[in-house]
C-alpha positions in Angstrom: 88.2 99.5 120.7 88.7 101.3 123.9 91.1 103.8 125.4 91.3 108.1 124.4 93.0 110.5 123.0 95.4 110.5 126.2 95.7 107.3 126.9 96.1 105.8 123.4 93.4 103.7 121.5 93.7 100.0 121.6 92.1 96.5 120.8 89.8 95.2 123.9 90.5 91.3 122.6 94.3 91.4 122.0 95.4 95.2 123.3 97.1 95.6 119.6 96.2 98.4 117.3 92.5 98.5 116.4 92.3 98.1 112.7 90.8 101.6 112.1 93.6 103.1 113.3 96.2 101.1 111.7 98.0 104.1 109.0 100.3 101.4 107.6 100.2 102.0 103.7 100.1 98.9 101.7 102.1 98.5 98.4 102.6 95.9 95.9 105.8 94.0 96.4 106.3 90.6 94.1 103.2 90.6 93.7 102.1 90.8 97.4 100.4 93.6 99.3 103.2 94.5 102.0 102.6 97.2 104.4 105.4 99.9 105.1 105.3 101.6 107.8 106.1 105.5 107.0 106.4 105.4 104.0 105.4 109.0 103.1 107.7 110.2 105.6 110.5 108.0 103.9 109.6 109.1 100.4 109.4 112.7 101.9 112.6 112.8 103.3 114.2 111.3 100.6 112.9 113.9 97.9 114.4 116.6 100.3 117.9 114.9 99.4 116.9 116.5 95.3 118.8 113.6 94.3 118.7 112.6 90.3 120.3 109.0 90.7 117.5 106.2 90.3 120.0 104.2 92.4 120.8 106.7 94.4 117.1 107.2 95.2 116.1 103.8 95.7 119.4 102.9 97.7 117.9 106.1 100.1 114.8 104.6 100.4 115.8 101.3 101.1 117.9 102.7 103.9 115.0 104.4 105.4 112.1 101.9 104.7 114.5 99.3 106.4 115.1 101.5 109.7 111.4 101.2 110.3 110.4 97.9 108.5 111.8 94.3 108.2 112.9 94.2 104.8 114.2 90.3 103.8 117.5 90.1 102.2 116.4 88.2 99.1 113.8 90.7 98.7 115.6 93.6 98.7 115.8 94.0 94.6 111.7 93.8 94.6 111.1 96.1 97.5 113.8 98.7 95.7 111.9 98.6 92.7 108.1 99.3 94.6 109.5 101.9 96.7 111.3 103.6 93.7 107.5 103.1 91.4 106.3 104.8 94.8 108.1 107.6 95.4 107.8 108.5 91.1 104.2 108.4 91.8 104.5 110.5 94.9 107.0 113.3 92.5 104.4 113.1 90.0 101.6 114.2 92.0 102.8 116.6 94.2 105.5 118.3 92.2 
């Protein structure tokens, strides 16, 4: 790893992210780990809606997560469904 605080940190073999500062959370989708990028700022800004609607919810968190992610189209049923089980978990724990 090499760079700083000012200049940004970054691999010295591929210039990428180094893996220690990858904050990508990882969630189960179909079965697979799939990494969403954001995701508690998309479950956060979706709580702020106060909206009761499961669908509603997960249609709001589809449209965010898909903003910031690549989200295939056949997939879009099993990535609702993980981003809905994560933002209850996310309610449940912090209120």
């Amino acid at each position: 790893m090499a760079g700083d605080d000012k200049d940004g940190y970054y691999c010295t073999i591929c210039g990428g992210i180094p893996p220690d500062k990858i904050t990508t959370k990882k969630i189960l989708i179909d079965g697979k780990e799939t990494g969403i990028d954001q995701l508690d700022w998309i479950i956060e800004e979706v709580k702020k809606l106060k909206i009761s609607d499961v669908n509603a919810i997960t249609e709001e968190l589809l449209k965010r997560t898909m903003e910031l992610n690549y989200v295939p189209t056949k997939k879009k049923e099993e990535y609702g469904a993980a981003l809905l089980g994560e933002y209850r978990k996310f309610v449940l724990t912090n209120g």
